[in-house]
C-alpha positions, -999 to 999 in steps of 0.1 A, spaced: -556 335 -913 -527 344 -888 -535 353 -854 -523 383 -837 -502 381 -810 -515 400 -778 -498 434 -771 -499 454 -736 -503 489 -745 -510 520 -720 -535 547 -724 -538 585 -709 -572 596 -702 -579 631 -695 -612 653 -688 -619 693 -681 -650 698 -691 -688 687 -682 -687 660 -659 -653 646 -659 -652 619 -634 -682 604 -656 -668 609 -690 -634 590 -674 -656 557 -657 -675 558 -697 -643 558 -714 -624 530 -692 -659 506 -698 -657 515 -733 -618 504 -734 -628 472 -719 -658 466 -745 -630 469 -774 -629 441 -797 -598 417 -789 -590 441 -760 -587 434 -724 -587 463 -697 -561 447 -673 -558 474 -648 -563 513 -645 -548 537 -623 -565 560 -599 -579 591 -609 -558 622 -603 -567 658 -604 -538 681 -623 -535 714 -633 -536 719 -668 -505 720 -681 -494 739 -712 -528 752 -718 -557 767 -699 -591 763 -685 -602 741 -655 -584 711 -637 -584 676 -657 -591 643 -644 -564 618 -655 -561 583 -651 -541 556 -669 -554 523 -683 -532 488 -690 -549 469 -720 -538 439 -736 -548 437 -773 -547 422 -808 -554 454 -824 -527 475 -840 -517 507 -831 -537 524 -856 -570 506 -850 -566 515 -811 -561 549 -819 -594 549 -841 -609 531 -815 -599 560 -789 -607 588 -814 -645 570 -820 -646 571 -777 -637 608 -778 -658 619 -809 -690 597 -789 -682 616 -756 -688 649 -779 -647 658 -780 -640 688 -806 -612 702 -813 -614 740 -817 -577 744 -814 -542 733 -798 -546 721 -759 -583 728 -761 -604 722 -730 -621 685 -737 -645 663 -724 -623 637 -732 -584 629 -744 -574 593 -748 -536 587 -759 -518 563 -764 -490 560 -746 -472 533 -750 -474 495 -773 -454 467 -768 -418 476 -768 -418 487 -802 -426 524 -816 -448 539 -845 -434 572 -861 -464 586 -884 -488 617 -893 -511 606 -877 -493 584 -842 -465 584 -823 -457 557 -799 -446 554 -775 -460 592 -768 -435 618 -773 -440 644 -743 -455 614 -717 -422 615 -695 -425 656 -695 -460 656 -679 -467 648 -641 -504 637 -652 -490 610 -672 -460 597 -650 -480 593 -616 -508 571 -625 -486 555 -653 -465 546 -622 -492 534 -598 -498 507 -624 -465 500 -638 -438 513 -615 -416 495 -637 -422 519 -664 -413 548 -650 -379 559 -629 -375 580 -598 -357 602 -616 -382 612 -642 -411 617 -613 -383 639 -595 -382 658 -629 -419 664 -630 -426 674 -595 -433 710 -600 -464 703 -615 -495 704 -593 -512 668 -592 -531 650 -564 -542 616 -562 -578 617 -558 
């Protein structure tokens, strides 16, 4: 049996509903409890606006994992987290207890129905870019936080 070679990937974590700093901490322990998964750093938590859809302010934070999974089996894994933290989906931009994308994985992309990576609107959204740079300022330019700086964020 091969091995899999380990893979950094970065994960968006937002919350608007119930008790979102709480649903956030859960969701970051449970990203560390992943099977051949290893939660290397996380971002602070930032309070946004929500942007391109309505109801209360979201919690955000970003996450740096390194893992053997695949794309696909994280994003199951995220989708289980959510569905546990009692995410529905009642339409488009919904409020949510909980949102987990993936952003980004390896330097490679996936193009499917179901997942695309690396995440096709992160470098439009102010909620993604700031914590994403806190961690990984080498991911993200001046010039795309300049872009997104109309959008009401605070680090918390």
């Amino acid at each position: 049996m091969c091995k899999r070679e380990w893979v950094n990937a970065y994960a968006g974590l937002g919350a608007n509903l119930g008790e979102s700093r709480l649903q956030l901490e859960s969701a970051i322990l449970s990203l560390a409890r992943l099977p051949e998964t290893v939660l290397i750093k996380q971002s602070s938590f930032y309070r946004s606006a929500p942007f391109q859809a309505e109801g209360p302010d979201y919690l955000n934070a970003v996450v740096h994992l390194q893992t053997r999974l695949n794309a696909c089996e994280l994003l199951h894994a995220f989708q289980n987290i959510e569905n546990l933290s009692g995410r529905v989906r009642p339409y488009l931009n919904a409020p949510r207890t909980l949102d987990i994308d993936l952003l980004l994985y390896g330097d490679g992309s996936v193009q499917s129905t179901v997942l695309q990576v690396p995440h096709p609107r992160m470098r439009e959204r102010a909620f993604v870019l700031m914590p994403l740079s806190e961690i990984a300022p080498h991911l993200v330019s001046t010039f795309e936080i300049l872009k997104v700086a109309d959008q009401a964020i605070c680090k918390l």
